[in-house]
Every structure is written in structure tokens, then in C-alpha cells.
C-alpha positions in Angstrom: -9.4 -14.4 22.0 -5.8 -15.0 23.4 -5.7 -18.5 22.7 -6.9 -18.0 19.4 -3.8 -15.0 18.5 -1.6 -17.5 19.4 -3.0 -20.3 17.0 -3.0 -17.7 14.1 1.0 -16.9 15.6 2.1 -20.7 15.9 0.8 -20.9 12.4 2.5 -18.4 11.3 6.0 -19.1 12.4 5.6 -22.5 11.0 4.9 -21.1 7.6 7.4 -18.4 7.6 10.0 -18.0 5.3 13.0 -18.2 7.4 16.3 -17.8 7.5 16.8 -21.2 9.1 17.8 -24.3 7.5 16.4 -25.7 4.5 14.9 -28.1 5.8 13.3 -26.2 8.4 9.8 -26.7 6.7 9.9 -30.5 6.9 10.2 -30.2 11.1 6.8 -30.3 13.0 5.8 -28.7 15.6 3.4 -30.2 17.6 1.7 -26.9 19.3 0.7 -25.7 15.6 -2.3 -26.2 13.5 -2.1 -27.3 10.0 -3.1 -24.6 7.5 -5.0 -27.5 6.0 -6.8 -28.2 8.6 -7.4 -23.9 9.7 -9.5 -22.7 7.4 -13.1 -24.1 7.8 -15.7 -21.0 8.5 -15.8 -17.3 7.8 -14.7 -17.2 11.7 -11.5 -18.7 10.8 -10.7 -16.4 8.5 -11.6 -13.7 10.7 -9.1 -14.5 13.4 -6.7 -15.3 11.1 -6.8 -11.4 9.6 -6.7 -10.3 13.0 -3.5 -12.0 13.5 -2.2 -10.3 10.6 -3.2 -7.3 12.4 -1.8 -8.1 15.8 1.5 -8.8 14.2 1.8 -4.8 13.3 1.9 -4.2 17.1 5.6 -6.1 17.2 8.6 -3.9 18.1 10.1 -5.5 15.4 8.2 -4.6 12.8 6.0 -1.5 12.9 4.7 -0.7 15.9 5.3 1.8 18.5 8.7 0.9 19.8 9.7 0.1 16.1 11.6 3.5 16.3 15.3 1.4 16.1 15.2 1.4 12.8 13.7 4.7 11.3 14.0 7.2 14.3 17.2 6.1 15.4 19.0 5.4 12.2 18.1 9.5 11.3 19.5 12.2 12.9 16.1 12.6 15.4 16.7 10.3 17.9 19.7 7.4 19.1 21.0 6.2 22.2 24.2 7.8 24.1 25.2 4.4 25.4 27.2 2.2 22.9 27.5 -0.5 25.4 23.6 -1.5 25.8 23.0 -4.9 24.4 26.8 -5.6 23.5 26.2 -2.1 21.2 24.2 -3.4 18.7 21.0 -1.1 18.6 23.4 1.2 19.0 25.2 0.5 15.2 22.4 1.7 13.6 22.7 5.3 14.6 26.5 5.0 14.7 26.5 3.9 10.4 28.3 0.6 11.2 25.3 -1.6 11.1 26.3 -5.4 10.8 25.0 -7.9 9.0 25.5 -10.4 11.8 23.4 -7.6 14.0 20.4 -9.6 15.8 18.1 -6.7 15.7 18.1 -6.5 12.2 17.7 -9.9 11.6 14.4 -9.8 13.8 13.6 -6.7 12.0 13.6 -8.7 8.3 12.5 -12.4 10.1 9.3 -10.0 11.6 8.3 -8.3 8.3 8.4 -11.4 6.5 6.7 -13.4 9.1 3.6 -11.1 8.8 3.9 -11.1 5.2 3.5 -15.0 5.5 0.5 -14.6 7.3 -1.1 -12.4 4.8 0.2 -15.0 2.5 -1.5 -17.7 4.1 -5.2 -16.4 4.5 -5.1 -15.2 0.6 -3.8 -18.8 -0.5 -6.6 -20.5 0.9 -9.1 -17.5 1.5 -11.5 -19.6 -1.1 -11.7 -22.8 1.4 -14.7 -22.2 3.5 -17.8 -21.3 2.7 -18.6 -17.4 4.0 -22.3 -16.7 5.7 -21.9 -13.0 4.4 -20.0 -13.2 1.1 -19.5 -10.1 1.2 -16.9 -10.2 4.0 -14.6 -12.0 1.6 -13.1 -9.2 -0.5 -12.8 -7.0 2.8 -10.8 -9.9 4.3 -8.9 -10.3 1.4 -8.1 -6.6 1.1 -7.7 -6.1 4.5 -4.3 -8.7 3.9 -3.2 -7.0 0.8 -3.1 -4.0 2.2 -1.1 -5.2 5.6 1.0 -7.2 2.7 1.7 -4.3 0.9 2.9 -2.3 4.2 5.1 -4.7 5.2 6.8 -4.9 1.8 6.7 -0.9 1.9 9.1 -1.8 4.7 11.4 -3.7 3.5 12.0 -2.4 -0.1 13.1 1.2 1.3 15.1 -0.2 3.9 16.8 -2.9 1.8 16.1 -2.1 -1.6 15.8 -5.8 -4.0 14.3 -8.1 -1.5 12.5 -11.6 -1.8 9.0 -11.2 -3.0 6.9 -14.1 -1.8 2.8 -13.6 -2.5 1.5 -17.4 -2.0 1.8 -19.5 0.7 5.1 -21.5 0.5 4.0 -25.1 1.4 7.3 -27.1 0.7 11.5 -26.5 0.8 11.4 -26.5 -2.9 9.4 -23.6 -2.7 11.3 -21.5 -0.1 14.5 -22.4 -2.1 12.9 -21.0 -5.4 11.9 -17.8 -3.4 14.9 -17.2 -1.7 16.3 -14.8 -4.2 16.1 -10.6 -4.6 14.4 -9.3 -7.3 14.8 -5.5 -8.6 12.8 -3.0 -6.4 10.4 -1.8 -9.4 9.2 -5.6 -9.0 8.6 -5.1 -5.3 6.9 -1.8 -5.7 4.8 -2.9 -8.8 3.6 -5.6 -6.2 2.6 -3.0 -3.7 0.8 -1.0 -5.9 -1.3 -3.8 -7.3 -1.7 -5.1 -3.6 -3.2 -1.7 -2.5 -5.0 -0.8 -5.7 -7.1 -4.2 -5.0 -7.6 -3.1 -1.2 -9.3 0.1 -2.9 -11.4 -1.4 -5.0 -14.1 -3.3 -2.9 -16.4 -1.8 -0.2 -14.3 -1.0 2.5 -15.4 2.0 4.0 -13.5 5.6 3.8 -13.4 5.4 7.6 -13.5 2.5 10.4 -16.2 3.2 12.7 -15.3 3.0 16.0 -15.7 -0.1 16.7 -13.1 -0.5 13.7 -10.3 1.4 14.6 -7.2 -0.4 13.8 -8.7 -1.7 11.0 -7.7 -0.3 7.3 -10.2 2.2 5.1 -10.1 3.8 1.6 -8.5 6.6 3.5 -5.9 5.0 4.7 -5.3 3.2 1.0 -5.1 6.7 -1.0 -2.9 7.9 1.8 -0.5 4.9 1.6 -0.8 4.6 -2.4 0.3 8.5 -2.6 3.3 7.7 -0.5 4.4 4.9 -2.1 3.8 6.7 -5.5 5.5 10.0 -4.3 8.8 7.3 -3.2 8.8 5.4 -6.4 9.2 8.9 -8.1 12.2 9.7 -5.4 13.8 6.6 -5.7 13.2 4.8 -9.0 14.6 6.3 -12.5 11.8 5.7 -14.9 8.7 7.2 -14.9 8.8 10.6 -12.3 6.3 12.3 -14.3 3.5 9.6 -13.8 4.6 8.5 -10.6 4.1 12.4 -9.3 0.8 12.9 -10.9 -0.3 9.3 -9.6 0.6 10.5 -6.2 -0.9 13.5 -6.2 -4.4 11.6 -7.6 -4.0 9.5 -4.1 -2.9 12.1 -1.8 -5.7 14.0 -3.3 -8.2 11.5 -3.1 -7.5 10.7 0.8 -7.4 14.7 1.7 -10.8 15.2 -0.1 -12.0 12.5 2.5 -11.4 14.3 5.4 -14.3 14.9 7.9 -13.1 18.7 8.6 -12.5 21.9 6.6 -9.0 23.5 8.0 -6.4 21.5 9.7 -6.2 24.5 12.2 -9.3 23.4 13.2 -7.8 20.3 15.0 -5.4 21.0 17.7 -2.1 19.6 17.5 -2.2 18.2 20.8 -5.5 16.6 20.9 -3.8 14.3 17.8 -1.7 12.9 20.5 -4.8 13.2 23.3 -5.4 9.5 24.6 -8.8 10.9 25.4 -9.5 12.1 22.1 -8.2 9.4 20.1 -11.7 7.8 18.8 -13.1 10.9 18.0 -9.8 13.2 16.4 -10.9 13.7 12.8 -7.2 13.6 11.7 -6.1 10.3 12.2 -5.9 8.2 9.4 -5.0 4.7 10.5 -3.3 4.3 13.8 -2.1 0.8 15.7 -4.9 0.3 18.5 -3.2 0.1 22.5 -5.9 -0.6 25.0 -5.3 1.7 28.2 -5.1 -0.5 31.6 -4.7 -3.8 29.6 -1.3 -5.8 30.8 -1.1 -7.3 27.5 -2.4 -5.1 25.1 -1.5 -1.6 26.6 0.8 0.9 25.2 4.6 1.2 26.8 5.4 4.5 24.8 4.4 7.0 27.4 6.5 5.3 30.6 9.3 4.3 28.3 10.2 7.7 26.9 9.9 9.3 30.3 13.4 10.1 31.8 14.3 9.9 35.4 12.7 12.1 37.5 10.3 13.6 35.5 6.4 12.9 35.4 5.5 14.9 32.9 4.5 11.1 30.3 3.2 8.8 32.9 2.8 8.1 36.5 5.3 4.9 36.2 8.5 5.5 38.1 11.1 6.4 35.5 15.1 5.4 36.2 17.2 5.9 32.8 17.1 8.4 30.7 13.7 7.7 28.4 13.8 8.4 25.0 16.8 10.2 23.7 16.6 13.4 21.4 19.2 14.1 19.4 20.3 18.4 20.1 20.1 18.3 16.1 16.6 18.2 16.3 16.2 20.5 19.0 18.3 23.4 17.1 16.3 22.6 14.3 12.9 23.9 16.3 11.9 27.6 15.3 11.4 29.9 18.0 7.9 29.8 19.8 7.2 26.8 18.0 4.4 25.3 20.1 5.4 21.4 18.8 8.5 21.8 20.3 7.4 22.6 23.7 4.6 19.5 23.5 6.7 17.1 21.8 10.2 17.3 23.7 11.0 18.6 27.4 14.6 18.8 29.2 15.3 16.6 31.9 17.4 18.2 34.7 17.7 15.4 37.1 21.1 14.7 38.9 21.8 11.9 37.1 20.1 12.5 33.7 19.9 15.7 32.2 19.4 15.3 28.4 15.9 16.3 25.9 13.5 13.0 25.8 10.2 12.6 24.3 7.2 13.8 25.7 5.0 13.6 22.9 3.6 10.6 23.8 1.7 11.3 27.3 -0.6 9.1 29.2 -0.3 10.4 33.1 -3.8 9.1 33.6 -5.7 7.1 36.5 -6.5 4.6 34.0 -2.6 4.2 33.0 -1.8 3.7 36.9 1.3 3.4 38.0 2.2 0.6 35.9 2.1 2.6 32.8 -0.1 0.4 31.1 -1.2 3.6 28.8 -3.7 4.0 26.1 -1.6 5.7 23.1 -2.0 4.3 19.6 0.8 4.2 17.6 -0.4 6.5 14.7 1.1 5.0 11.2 -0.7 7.7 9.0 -2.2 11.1 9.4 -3.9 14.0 7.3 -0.8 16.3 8.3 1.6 13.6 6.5 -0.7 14.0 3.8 -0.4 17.9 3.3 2.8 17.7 3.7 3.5 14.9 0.9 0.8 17.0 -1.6 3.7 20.1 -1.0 6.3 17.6 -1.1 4.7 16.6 -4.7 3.6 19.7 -5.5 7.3 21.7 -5.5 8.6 18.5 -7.6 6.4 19.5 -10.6 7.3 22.4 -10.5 4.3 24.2 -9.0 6.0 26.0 -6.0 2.5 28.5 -4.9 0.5 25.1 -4.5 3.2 23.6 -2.6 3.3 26.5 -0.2 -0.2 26.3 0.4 -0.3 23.3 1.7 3.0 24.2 3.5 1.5 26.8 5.3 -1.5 25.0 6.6 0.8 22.7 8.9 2.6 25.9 9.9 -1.0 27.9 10.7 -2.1 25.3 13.0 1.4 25.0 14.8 1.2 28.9 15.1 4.1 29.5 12.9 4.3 32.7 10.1 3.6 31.5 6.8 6.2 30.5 4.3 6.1 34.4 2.6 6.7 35.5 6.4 9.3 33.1 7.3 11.6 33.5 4.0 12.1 37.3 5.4 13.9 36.3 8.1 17.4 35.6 7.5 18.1 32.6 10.1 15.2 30.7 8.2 16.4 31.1 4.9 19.4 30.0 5.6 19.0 26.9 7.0 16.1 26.2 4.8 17.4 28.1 1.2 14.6 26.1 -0.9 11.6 25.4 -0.7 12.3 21.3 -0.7 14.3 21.7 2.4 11.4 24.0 4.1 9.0 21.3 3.4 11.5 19.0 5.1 12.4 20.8 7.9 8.3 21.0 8.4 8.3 17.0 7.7 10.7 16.5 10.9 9.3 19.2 13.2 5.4 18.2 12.8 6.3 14.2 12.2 9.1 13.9 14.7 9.0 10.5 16.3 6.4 9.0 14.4 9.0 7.1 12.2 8.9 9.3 9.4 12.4 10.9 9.6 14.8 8.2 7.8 11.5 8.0 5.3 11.7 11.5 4.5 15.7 11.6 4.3 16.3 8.8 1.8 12.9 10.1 -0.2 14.3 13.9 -0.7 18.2 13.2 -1.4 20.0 10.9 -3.5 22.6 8.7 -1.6 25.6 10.9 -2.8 23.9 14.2 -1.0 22.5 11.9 2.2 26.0 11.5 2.8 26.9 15.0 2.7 23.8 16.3 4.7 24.3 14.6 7.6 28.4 15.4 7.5 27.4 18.6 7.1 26.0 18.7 10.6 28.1 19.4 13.9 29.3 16.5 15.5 28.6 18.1 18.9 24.7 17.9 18.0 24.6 14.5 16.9 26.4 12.6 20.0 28.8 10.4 20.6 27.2 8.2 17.8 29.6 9.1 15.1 28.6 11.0 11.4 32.2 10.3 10.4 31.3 6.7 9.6 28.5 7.5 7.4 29.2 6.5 3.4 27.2 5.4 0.6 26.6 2.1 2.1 24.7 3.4 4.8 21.6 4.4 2.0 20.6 0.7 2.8 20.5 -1.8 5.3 22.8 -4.8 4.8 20.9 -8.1 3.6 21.3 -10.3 7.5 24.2 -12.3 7.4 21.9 -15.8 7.7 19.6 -14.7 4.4 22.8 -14.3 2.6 24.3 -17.8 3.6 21.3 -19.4 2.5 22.7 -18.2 -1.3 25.4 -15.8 -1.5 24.3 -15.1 -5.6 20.6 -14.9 -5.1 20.4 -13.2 -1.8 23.7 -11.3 -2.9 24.6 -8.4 -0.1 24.4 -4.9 -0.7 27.1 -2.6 -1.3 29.6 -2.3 1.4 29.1 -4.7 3.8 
């Protein structure tokens, strides 16, 4: 199974629309296999959407140590060390990102290398001949849909982005595609992407021997989000895009295999143990417990020095950093605060880390080769987008019911409750910045945050909410730098050398 990841890889990085030369297409490579010569039985297409898959698991694009550039560019997480890696992860939580700043350049090289290997199997899905057509349109979708998350990515980080939807085969194709185009083109793109996925026969949930694997779930869930950020983020058409998320957030929750989400604890979402059977999950990266390749990392490297509390590796730095931000933002007796974050009093490291993510098992050893998955979507981020989408049209009782079914299963008062107290309501005066307090304290960590930021204010007031907060809770990462620019990423330095019209930079930079 290895060697046949790596063919589907190598294929892929040949492919790829790159921000090397031009004539980076016309090189060969003699360890890869010509897409010509790939596709010749069902099998092959198989492996080749598996590939697509694997590539979710990269740092560098979504998977569980992804948290660079969503956790860490909000006001949830960072690092207190500006000289790690000549300072460059730490530039994204200090607001003076670089184009020239390697991360980010892997960041946007990663997402588009997985878009080229959706790419790929959908230009040349109709080559071989399939023993059970009706695996065909599930492969297909099954591409769209990691398409259309990839490109979910990048148009809310970057804004206009290339949009490439074929496999580009020549340099006269890559030059032709090496341009932005407007951000309603991207997310048009994405919509038709996933609304494809939806309509075949996948089922509403993987079985288990599918985990990892996308579902009609999973599809409503992301189509709602995606809906609910067009009508955040684009000027034309709120109305529709509201009611069209709400249709999809809908349509997901009404899927769910349980009646009240207080019937799930919160902690068995997070249970290693528990994760084929937790009726909440939606669609989660799979980590295999034990496995030196294919484990999960998150456990051992959030721990902090002298603390045992993730894993039984040996922790010797400080984990993963939480911002005091997020700590004050924690109401009292919340039982998410006291599962998700712990205070490390060692004589070198005393600072919060994350603790959310726990796998102290046998099975993990002392390796901390651990069996988390990296959860992308769950039925909590969909309650909390149907308030979210509620309280924009207007209708504030149904957005409070779903508020309040988060905050039951936490143990928190309800909403009514809460408002009486005068510490609440004023840190949280409306209802919108209830539901996003809620957002970071059930969500934290699971690269929401920045999401949820840029999706509930406009750049002007993200620029003043985070200068609105003391500097003394946000590190030595500094909020003074923070301006209008920061709303996006800069385009890398290398895409926009390639043509400085087309692949123009963004503002500020």
C-alpha cells in the first residue's frame, strides 16, 4: 500500500501547478509514472483517490498539525519564541507575515498540489473500464468534494486565487492558469463541486470500515459553511446564501444518529477509544494508533515539559502554547476548559498548553505514536453555525436554542440565565458575540478560530477586536502590527513573480 501512496504522490508533484519555472513541466522525472500510462482498472483509480485522501493528513495543508495557519494566526494559540525557524511561523501570529515566508509558500504549493491530484483522477476518470460502475460517481465525488475543501482553503485565506479544475498537461496551460480570478468564481466552483458529491449514492455515514472517507453528512455540513461564509464575506446575495445555509446545516443535523447533543459527552468526542463509535463526528482525518508512519503526533506534541497528562512520550519544551486570551475568555466551572487546557508548572516551563488532545495509552507507548483523528467537522460546529445563521435573519429565539444545546452539554446556564449576570453580558453584549465566544470555547483548537473571526466581522472591526484586547494576554507576539492587510494572506512571493498583473499581490504587502 506504501509503495503505491508514493506513485499516486510522485504523480502528483509532477503534475502540480507550481510555482517553479515555466518550464518546470517539460522536466522528467524518472521515479514518476505517466498519468497516461496510470489509469488502467477501477483499482487504479482507487489508489489514486486515496492519495487524494492521504494528502489531507499533510501539516501543510489540513491536517492535525495544520494549526500555523488558522490557530495561530487567531488570538487562541502562537508561539512565545520569535527566534524558532529564523521567526517565520512566528510572523503569522505577530501580523507581519511575508510573502517570501517558506511556510506559507508550502501552505499554498500543498493545497494546490492536492487539488492537482483531484484534478488528475477527474480528467481521466473515464479511461478504464470499472467492474462495479457504480463506484465511478462515488470516486468522482469523493475528488470533488476533497477539491472543493482544498479550495475552501485557499479562497478564505487568500481571497482571488487561481482556479484550475482539469488536469494541466503542458506550460501553455499552466501559464493560462496562472492568474486570480474574483472569489464569487472560486466559491461558485465549490458549491458546484460539493453539490455534485451530494448528488450520487454516497452514504449519509462511512461505515466503519470507511472512516476517513466523505458522506452526505459531511457534504450538507460543509455546503452550509461554505454558504453561511459566502453570506459573511461576499456582497450580493445574503438573503439566499443564509436560507441556502440553513437548508444544508439543516439537512446534515436532521442526519444525526442521536436525539440531544447532551447525550454525547464532550469528552468521549475527543476519546481515542470511542472514536468509531461517537455518534457526533462528522468527518475526521483517520491516525492509526501504534503505527510509525501513520500515527497521530498531536497528543505528545502539545504536551509540555513535565507533565503526563497527553501522552506517555517524554516531553522537553513547552507543547502547545495557549494564548491567556483564551483562558480569560473560559466562564467559570466550565468543564471544556478543565478538559481542553491544563497549566504547566514545571521549573522551566510554566505556561497553559493543550490537553485536549490525549492519548496516554499502552497502545501509544512511549513513542507517542497515538491514535487521535484530526476531526475537520462535527455536529457541535453544526449547531453552532444553524445559531450563527439563525441570529443573522433575524430570528434571535431559534438561534438561542441551538445556543443553548452546546452550553447544556458543557454544563453551562442557558443563554436567558447567563445574560443575568453582568460579567457575561458584558463581554458578550449580543447575541452574535455569545454565539462566538461559544464557537471559540467548544471549537478551540480544532482550526476554527481565524474561520470564525474573519466570518463574524468585517476587516475594518477585525482590526479593532483584536486591538481591543490587552497586550498582556496576547504575548510577546504583538497586536500593534495588526492592519487591514492582515484580513488576508499575502499571495507567496514566487506565485507573484511568475506574473506580477495576473497573480497581482494583495493589499499591503
Amino acid at each position: 500500500m506504501k509503495k503505491h501512496i508514493f506513485k499516486v504522490l510522485a504523480l502528483s508533484i509532477v503534475v502540480c501547478l507550481s510555482a517553479c519555472k515555466k518550464d518546470f513541466l517539460a522536466q522528467t522525472n524518472p521515479n514518476a509514472i505517466k498519468v497516461d500510462d496510470y489509469f488502467k482498472s477501477e483499482n487504479d483509480v482507487l489508489l489514486a483517490v486515496n492519495g487524494a485522501y492521504q494528502s489531507l493528513r499533510s501539516s501543510n495543508t489540513v491536517g492535525e498539525s495544520s494549526g500555523l495557519f488558522t490557530d495561530e494566526r487567531s488570538d487562541d494559540a502562537g508561539r512565545n519564541d520569535n527566534q524558532s525557524n529564523a521567526g517565520e511561523p512566528f510572523q503569522f501570529n505577530d501580523f507581519s507575515l511575508l510573502p517570501s515566508n517558506s511556510y506559507l509558500k508550502s501552505h499554498w504549493l500543498a493545497l494546490y498540489q492536492s487539488i492537482t491530484r483531484c484534478n488528475v483522477i477527474l480528467s481521466n476518470i473515464d479511461k478504464p473500464t470499472f467492474t462495479n460502475p457504480a463506484n465511478k460517481p462515488i470516486y468522482t465525488a469523493e475528488a470533488k468534494f476533497i477539491r472543493a475543501l482544498m479550495y475552501f482553503e485557499l479562497v478564505r485565506k487568500w481571497g482571488a486565487v487561481p482556479l484550475v479544475t482539469k488536469h494541466l498537461t503542458t506550460t501553455a496551460e499552466v501559464t493560462e492558469n496562472t492568474v486570480r480570478v474574483s472569489e464569487t468564481e472560486v466559491y461558485n466552483q465549490i458549491v458546484a463541486d460539493l453539490k455534485d458529491a451530494l448528488n450520487t449514492n454516497l452514504p449519509n455515514f462511512q461505515p466503519v470500515s470507511g472512516l476517513g472517507r466523505t458522506s452526505k453528512a459531511a457534504i450538507n455540513a460543509y455546503l452550509g459553511k461554505v454558504y453561511l461564509t459566502m453570506a459573511t464575506s461576499l456582497e450580493a446575495n445574503k438573503p439566499e446564501n443564509l436560507a441556502n445555509a440553513k437548508t444544508y446545516l439543516l439537512a446534515a443535523y436532521n442526519m444525526r444518529a442521536f436525539g440531544a447533543l447532551s447525550e454525547i459527552p464532550y469528552t468521549e468526542v475527543f476519546d481515542v477509544s470511542k472514536k468509531t463509535t461517537c455518534k457526533e463526528l462528522i468527518f475526521q482525518i483517520v491516525y492509526k494508533q501504534g503505527d510509525v508512519s501513520y500515527s497521530s503526533s498531536i497528543a505528545a506534541n502539545n504536551q509540555a515539559k513535565g507533565e503526563t497528562i497527553n501522552s506517555l512520550k517524554k516531553a522537553t519544551g513547552i507543547g502547545g502554547n495557549v494564548k491567556l486570551d483564551l483562558i480569560n475568555d473560559y466562564e467559570t466551572n466550565d468543564l471544556r476548559k478543565d478538559f481542553s487546557v491544563k497549566y504547566a508548572n514545571d521549573p522551566i516551563v510554566k505556561d497553559w498548553f493543550v490537553t485536549k488532545f490525549r492519548d496516554a495509552s499502552s497502545g501509544a507507548a512511549e513513542n507517542g505514536y497515538g491514535g487521535n483523528d484530526c476531526i475537520l467537522m462535527r455536529y457541535a460546529d453544526v449547531i453552532l453555525m444553524l445559531a450563527e445563521v439563525s441570529n443573522l435573519q433575524g430570528n434571535e429565539g431559534e438561534a438561542i436554542q441551538y445556543l443553548d444545546m452546546v452550553r447544556t452539554r458543557a454544563g453551562m446556564p442557558t443563554y436567558a440565565i447567563a445574560k443575568a449576570d453582568a460579567s457575561y453580558t458584558s463581554k458578550y453584549p449580543t447575541l452574535k458575540l455569545a454565539i462566538l465566544h461559544e464557537r471559540r470555547v467548544e471549537l478551540a483548537f480544532e482550526h476554527q478560530r481565524w474561520f470564525d473571526l474573519i466570518r463574524t466581522f468585517n476587516t475594518t472591526e477585525l482590526v479593532a477586536y483584536f486591538k481591543a484586547k490587552p497586550q498582556s494576554s496576547y504575548g510577546i507576539a504583538k497586536l500593534s502590527n495588526m492592519t487591514t492587510k492582515d484580513r488576508y494572506y499575502p499571495i507567496p512571493f514566487d506565485e507573484v513573480k511568475l506574473d506580477p498583473v495576473k497573480m497581482y499581490q494583495n493589499p499591503g504587502y
